[in-house]
C-alpha positions as a printed Julia matrix, in Angstrom:
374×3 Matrix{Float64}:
 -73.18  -196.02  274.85
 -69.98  -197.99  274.99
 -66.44  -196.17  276.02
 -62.75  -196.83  275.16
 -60.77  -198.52  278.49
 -59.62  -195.02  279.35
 -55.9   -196.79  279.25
 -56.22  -196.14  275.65
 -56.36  -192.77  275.7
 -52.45  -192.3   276.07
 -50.76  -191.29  273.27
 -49.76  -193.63  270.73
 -45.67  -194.33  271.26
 -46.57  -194.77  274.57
 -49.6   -197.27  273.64
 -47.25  -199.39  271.32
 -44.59  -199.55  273.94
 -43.53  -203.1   275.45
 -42.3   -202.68  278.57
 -39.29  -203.32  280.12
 -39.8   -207.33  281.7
 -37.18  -207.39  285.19
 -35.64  -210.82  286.12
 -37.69  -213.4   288.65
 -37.46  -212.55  292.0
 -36.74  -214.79  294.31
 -39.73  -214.94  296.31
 -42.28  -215.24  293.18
 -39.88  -218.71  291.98
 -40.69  -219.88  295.8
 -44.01  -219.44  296.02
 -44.39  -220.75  291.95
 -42.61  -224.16  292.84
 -42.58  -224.59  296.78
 -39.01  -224.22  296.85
 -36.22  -223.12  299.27
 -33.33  -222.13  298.52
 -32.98  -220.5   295.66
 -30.06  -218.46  293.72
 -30.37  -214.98  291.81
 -28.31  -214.82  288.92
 -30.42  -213.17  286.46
 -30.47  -209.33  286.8
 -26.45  -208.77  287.51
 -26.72  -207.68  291.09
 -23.42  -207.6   293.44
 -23.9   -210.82  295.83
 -21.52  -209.45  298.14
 -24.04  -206.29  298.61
 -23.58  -202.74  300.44
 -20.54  -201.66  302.07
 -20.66  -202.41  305.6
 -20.01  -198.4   305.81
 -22.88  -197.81  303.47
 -25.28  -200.02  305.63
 -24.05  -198.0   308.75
 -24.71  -194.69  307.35
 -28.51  -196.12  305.79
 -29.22  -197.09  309.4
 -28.43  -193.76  310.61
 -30.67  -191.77  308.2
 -33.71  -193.66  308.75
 -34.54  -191.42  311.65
 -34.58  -189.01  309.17
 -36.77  -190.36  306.8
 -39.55  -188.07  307.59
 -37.64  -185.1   305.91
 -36.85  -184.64  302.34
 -33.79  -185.82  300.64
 -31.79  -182.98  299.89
 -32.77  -182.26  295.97
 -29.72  -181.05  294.8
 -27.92  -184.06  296.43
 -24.93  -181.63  297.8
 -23.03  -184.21  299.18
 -22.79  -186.62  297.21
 -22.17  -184.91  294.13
 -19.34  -182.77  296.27
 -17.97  -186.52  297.04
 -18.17  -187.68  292.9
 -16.99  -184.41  291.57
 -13.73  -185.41  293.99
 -13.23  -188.63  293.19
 -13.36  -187.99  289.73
 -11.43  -184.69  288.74
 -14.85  -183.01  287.11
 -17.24  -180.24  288.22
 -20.12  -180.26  290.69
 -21.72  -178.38  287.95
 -21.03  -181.6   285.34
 -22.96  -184.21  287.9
 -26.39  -185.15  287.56
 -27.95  -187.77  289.85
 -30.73  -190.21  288.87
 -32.99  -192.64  290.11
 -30.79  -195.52  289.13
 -29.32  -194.71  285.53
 -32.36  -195.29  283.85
 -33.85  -192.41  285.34
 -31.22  -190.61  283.53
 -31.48  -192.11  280.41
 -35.39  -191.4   280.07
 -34.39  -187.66  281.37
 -32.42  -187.32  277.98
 -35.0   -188.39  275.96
 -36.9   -185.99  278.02
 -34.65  -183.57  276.92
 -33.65  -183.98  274.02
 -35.75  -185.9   271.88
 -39.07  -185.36  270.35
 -41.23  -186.42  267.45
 -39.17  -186.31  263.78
 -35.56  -186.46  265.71
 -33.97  -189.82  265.87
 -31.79  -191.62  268.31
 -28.78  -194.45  267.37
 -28.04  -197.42  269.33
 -26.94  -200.95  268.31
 -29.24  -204.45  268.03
 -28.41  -206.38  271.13
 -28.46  -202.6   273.08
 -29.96  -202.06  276.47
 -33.34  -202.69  276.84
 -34.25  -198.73  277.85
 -33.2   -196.87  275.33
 -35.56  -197.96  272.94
 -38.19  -197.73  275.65
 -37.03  -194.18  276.01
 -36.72  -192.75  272.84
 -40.21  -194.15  271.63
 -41.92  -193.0   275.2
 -40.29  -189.39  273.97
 -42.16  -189.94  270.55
 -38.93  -189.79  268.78
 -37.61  -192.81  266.41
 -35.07  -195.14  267.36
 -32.79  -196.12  264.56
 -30.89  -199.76  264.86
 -27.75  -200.32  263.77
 -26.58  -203.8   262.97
 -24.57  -205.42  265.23
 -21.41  -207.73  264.58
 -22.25  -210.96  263.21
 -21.84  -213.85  265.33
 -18.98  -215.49  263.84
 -17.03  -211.71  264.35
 -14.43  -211.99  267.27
 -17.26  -209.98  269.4
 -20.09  -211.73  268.3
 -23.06  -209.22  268.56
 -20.89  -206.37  269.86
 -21.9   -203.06  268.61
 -20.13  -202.33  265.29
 -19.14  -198.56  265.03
 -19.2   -198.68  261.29
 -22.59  -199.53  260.91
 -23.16  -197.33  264.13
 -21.86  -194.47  261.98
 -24.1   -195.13  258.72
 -26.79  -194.98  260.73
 -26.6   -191.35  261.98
 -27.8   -188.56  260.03
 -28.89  -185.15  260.28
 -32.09  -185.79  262.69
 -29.93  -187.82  265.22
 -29.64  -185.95  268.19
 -28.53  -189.33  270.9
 -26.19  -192.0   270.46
 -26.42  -194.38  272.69
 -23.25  -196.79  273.37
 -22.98  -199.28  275.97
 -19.03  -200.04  276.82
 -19.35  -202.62  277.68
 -22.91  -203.88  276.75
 -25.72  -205.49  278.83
 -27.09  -207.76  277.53
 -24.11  -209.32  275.5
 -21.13  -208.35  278.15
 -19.39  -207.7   274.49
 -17.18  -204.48  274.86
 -15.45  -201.85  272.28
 -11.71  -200.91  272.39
 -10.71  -197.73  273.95
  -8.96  -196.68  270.68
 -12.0   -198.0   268.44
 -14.43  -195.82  270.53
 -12.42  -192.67  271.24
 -11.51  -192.5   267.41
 -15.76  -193.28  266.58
 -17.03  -190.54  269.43
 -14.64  -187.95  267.37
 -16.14  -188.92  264.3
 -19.72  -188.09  265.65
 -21.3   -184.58  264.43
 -21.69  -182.03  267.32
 -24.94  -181.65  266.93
 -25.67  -185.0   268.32
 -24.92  -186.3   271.9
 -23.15  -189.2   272.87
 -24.23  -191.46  275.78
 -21.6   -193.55  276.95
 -23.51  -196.26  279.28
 -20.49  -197.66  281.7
 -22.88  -199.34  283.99
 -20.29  -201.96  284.1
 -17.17  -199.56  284.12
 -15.73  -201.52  286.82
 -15.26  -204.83  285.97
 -12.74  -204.38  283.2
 -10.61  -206.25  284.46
  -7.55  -205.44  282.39
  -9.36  -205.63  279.39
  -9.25  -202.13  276.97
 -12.16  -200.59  277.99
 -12.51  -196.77  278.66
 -12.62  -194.26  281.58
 -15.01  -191.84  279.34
 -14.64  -189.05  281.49
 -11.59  -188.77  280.82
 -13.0   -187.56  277.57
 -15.33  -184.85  278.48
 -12.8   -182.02  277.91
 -12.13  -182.97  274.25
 -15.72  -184.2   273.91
 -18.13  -181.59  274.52
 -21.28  -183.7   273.22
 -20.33  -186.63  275.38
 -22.26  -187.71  278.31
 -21.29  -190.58  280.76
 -23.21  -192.42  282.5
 -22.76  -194.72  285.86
 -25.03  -196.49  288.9
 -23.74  -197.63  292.12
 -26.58  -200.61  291.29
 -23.96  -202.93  289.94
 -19.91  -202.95  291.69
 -21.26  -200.69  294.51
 -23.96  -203.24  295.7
 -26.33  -200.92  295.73
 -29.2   -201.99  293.11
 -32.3   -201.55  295.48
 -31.56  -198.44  296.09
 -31.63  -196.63  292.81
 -28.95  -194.26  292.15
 -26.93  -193.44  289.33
 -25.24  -190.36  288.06
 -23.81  -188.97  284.62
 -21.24  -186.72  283.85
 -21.26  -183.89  281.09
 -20.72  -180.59  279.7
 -22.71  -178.0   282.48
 -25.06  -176.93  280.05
 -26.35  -180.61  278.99
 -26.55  -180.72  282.82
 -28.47  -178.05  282.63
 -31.09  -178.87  280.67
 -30.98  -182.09  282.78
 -31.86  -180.7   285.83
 -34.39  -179.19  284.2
 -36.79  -182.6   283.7
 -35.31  -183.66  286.86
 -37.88  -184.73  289.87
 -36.65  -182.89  292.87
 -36.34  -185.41  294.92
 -35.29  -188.29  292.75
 -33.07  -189.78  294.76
 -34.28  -190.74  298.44
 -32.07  -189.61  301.82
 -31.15  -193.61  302.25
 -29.72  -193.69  298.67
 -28.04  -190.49  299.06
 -25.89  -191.64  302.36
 -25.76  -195.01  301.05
 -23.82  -193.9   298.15
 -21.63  -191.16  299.56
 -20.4   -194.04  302.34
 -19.55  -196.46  299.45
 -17.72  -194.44  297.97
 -15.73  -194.0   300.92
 -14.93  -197.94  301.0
 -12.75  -198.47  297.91
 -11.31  -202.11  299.52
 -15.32  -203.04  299.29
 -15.64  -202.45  295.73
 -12.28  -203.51  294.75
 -12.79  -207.14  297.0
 -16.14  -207.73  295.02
 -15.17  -206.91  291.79
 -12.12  -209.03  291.51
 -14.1   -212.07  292.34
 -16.36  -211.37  289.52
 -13.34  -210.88  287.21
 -11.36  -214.36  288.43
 -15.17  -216.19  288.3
 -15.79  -214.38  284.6
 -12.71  -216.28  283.01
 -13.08  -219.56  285.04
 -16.94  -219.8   284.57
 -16.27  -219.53  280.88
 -13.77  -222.0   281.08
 -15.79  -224.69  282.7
 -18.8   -224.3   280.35
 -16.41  -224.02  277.36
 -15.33  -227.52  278.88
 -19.09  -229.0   278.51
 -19.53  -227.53  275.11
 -20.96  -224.47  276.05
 -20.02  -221.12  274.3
 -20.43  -217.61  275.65
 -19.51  -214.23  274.21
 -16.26  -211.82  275.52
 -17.83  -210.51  278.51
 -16.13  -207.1   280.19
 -19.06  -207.11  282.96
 -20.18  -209.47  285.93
 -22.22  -211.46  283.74
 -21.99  -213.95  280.8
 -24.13  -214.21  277.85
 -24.24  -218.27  277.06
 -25.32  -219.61  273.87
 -27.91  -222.26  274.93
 -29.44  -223.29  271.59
 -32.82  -223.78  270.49
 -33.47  -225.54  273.57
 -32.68  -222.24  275.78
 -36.52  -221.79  277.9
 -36.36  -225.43  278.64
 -32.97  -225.2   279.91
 -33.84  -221.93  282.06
 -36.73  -224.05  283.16
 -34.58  -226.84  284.47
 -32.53  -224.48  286.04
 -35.33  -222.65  287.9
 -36.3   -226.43  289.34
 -32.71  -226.26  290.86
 -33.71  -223.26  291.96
 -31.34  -221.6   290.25
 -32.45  -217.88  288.35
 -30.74  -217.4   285.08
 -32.22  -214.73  282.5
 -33.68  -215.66  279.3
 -33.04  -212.95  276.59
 -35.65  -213.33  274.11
 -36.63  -210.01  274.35
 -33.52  -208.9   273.09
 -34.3   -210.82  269.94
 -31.88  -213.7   271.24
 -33.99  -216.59  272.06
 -31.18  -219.19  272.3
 -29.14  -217.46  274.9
 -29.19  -217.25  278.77
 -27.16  -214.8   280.7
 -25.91  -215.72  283.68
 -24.86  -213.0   286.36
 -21.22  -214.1   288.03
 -22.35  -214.53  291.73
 -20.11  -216.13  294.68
 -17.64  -218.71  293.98
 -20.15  -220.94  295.65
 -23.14  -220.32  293.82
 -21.5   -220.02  290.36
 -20.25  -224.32  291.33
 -23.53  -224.62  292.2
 -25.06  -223.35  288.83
 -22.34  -225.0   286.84
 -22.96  -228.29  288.73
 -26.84  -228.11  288.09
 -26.08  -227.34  284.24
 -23.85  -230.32  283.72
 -26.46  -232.3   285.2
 -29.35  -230.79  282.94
 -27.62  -231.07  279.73
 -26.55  -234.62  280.18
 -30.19  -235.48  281.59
């Protein structure tokens, strides 16, 4: 008698799923090619890292690391709710904003509700509304020829909600296109959605406006009741391996949060890690204004050699490589340089290319000159 691989006994959203591929690492391109060397500028990590405070206070909970984090992460939160004007009672904290956005499909999805969120959208949120059994509805995006070429476009953002839409997602602005909304734009779209649907506000990449008119969405939880914000300290914080995020709403969608939450989501290192770096504002503000200055004069430089990329409002640019785009991210790994290729976002002739030092963005700029004149 022959069996079914018990793998396929999961149910079948989860069965269909493709799961979410993570840039290179390092190590796997130097053991694949024998190299030295090599640069990381494919999953839009902070190359500056950790505040030298956060590093400290790491160190000094390792002794600790036989105990359990705190679950309710008291501290922390106590040190967000601060530093932003809300309510301890408004802050959830995740594993790393993912965590939170699978918690809301968690919580608020299920099979014959439906969940909004544009065409070049983050990666997750399709992974989580499906993995919730619910169906995730795609709006078109702007067209490429559109001032933000494959930015989300509220309009069609709108026509897609209906009466079984009970998430939104927005990034502002958006990974994988670095393509951002106006303040006014969103603020006027987020009163236009129906109560009876929440809106998640992804600002991953809150920090590196820059100047340009991008929103502080909590500013908007008062007049916005379905609204939900999220953040990390993964991307201006320096703090990507070790997995915390948080998001801000009304108490009762914390609530029901809290509910799905894992107790202990959020290790004891991540939890002093992040209240320290939050105590080191010069950190932050040093890092990020390097990414800004290198965002505008990277684009320059490629716009010089006849590359094009998108309006980008996060440490990253989205560069339109042509048809030609894997065998140019192959070239560039033989440089030892790690771009990311973004076919699974349906945009196989793009690379993005995370901002890094000043240094290694002359170095990838030098190697691409070289490979598109080779």
């Amino acid at each position: 008698m022959s069996f079914p691989e018990p793998g396929q006994l999961a149910v079948d959203n989860v069965r269909s799923l493709s799961p979410y591929v993570p840039g290179k690492p390092i190590e796997e391109l130097e053991r694949e090619l024998g190299i030295r060397g090599v640069i990381k500028l494919a999953s839009n990590e902070n190359p500056f890292g950790p505040s030298p405070r956060a590093l400290a206070a790491m160190h000094a909970t390792l002794s600790d690391a036989w105990l359990y984090p705190d679950g309710s992460g008291h501290q922390l939160k106590h040190k967000l709710a601060a530093k932003l004007g809300v309510t301890v009672e408004q802050i959830t904290l995740g594993n790393g904003s993912n965590d939170l956005l699978v918690l809301l499909a968690e919580a608020f999805l299920k099979p014959g509700l439906e969940a909004v969120y544009s065409r070049y959208a983050f990666a997750v949120y399709p992974i989580a509304v499906q993995a919730a059994g619910a169906t995730g509805v795609v709006a078109d995006a702007l067209p490429p020829d559109s001032p933000m070429p494959l930015g989300h476009d509220l309009a069609a953002m709108k026509r897609a909600i209906t009466p079984r839409t009970r998430i939104v997602f927005i990034a502002n602005p958006n990974n994988p296109t670095g393509t951002y909304v106006p303040a006014t734009a969103l603020r006027r779209f987020i009163a236009e959605v129906p109560a009876t649907s929440l809106v998640v506000l992804d600002e991953a990449y809150f920090e590196y406006a820059g100047g340009l008119d991008i929103q502080d969405g909590i500013r908007w939880l008062a007049e916005f009741p379905n609204l939900v914000v999220l953040r990390t300290f993964s991307k201006a914080y320096g703090l990507a391996g070790l997995r915390v995020g948080y998001a801000v709403s009304h108490p009762s969608v914390a609530g029901m949060l809290n509910r799905v939450r894992q107790p202990f989501n959020v290790s004891s290192i991540a939890l002093a890690g992040a209240v320290a770096a939050l105590e080191d504002d010069a950190h932050v503000s040093a890092a990020v204004s390097v990414a800004v200055a290198e965002r505008v004069r990277v684009a320059a430089r490629l716009r010089a050699m006849g590359t094009m990329s998108l309006p980008s409002a996060g440490n990253f640019l989205l560069l339109h490589a042509g048809p030609q785009a894997m065998n140019l991210f192959d070239a560039l790994l033989r440089a030892a340089i790690i771009v990311r290729p973004v076919g699974n976002y349906a945009l196989p002739e793009y690379l993005r290319v995370t901002l890094g030092t000043v240094e290694q963005n002359d170095r990838f700029l030098s190697a691409w000159q070289k490979i598109l004149i080779a």
